[in-house]
N, C-alpha and C positions, 0 to 999 in steps of 0.2 A: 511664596508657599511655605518656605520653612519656617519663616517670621508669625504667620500668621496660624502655624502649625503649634511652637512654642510657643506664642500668647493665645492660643485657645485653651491651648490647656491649662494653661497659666489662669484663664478665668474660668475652667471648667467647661466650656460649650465646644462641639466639634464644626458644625454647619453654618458658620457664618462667614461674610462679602466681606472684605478689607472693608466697605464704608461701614457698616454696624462694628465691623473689630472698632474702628475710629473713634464710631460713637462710644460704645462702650469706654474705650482707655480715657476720654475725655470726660466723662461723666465720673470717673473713677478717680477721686484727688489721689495721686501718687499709690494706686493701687491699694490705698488704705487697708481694706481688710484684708487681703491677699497679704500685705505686706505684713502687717502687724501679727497677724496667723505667722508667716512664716519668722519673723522675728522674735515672736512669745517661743515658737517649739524649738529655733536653732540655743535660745538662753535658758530650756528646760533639757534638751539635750547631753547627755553624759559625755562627751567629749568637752563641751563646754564647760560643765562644771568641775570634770575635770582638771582641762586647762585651767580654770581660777584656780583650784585649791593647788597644784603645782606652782603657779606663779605665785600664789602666800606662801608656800611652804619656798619656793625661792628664795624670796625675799628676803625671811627669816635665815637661810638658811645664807645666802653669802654674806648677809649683816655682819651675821657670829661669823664667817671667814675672813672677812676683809678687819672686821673689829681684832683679833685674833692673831693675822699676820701681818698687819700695815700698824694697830694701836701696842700691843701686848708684845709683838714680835717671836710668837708661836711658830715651829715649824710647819709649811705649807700643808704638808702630810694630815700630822696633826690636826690641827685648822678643819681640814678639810673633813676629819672623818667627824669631828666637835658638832662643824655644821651640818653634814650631811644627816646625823642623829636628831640633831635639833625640827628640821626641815621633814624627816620622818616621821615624828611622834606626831605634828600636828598633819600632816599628808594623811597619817593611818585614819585618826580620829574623822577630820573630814571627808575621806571618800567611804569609809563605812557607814557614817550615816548619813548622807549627803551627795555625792554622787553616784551611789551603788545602791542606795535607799534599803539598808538594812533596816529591820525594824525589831529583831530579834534578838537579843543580845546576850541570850546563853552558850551560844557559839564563839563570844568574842577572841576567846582565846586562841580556838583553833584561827582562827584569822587573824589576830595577829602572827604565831608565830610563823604561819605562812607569806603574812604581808614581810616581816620583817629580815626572814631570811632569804627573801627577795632583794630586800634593801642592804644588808649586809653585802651579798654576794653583788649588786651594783655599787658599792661604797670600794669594794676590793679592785671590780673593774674597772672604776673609776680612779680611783690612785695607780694605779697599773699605768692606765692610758696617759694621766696628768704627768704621771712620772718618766713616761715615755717622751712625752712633750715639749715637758723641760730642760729633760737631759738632753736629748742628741735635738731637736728644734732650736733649742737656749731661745724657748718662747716665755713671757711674763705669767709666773704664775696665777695670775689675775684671768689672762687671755684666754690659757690651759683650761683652766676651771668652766669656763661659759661654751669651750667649743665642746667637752666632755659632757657636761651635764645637757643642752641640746639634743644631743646626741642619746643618750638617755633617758630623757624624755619619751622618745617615743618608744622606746624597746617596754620602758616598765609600765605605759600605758595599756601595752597588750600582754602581759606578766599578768600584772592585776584584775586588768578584765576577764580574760579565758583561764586564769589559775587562782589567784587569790578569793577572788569575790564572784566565783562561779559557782558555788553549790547549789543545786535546783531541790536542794532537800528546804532549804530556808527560805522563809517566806518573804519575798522583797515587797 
């Protein structure tokens, strides 16, 4: 019953026998549009494009840390707030026009300095925490950096969402 409760509605009909469920699901190669619907709107989803432009802005962002204090030999600290700016500038650009679908851009300003003293005030919490990590854990600053910014991740995803890029004045 609950099987048949979850894929009914999964294909939209209520009143149907386990044997039409059967036929149906058999007729259906791998729930093709069912599935493709839900995978076009979970990869048009703001959490999703989200997560991509975090994971670029990552990237970017431990590159210039790891380049910084393993090539250059920069203080971790340092390093850290280099990349964290780096990882920001292209984070702002990308979720204002692209994951938050601004399309207005004589506001830009007030949004960034809201994106950004976002970002400042998580760069301070984040060296706080690394620094904590380091010192009394005596953890790799490498390791420090990936459990803090995780962790981050999801705080400044709801920062940005209901604070930064909330104004119902602006036309998304």
């Amino acid at each position: 019953m609950i099987v048949k409760r979850i894929l009914g509605s999964f294909f939209s009909f209520r009143n149907i026998t386990n044997n039409q469920l059967y036929q149906k699901m058999s007729q259906n190669a791998f729930f093709s549009k069912r599935f493709t619907e839900g995978v076009s709107y979970w990869l048009n989803s703001e959490i999703f494009k989200y997560t991509a432009t975090s994971l670029l802005a990552t990237v970017c962002d431990f590159s210039s840390y790891y380049a910084l204090v393993y090539v250059l030999h920069v203080p971790a600290l340092v390093a850290l707030f280099i990349g964290q700016f780096i990882g920001s500038v292209i984070t702002f650009i990308l979720q204002f026009q692209w994951v938050f679908n601004f399309v207005d851009t004589h506001s830009y300003k007030k949004y960034a300095i809201k994106f950004f003293s976002g970002q400042i005030a998580a760069a301070i919490g984040n060296a706080i925490v690394v620094w904590f990590i380091i010192t009394f854990f005596f953890m790799d600053a490498w390791l420090s950096r990936i459990i803090t910014s995780i962790t981050l991740w999801f705080l400044m995803f709801f920062i940005n969402k209901f604070w930064v890029f909330s104004d119902d004045t602006l036309e998304k």
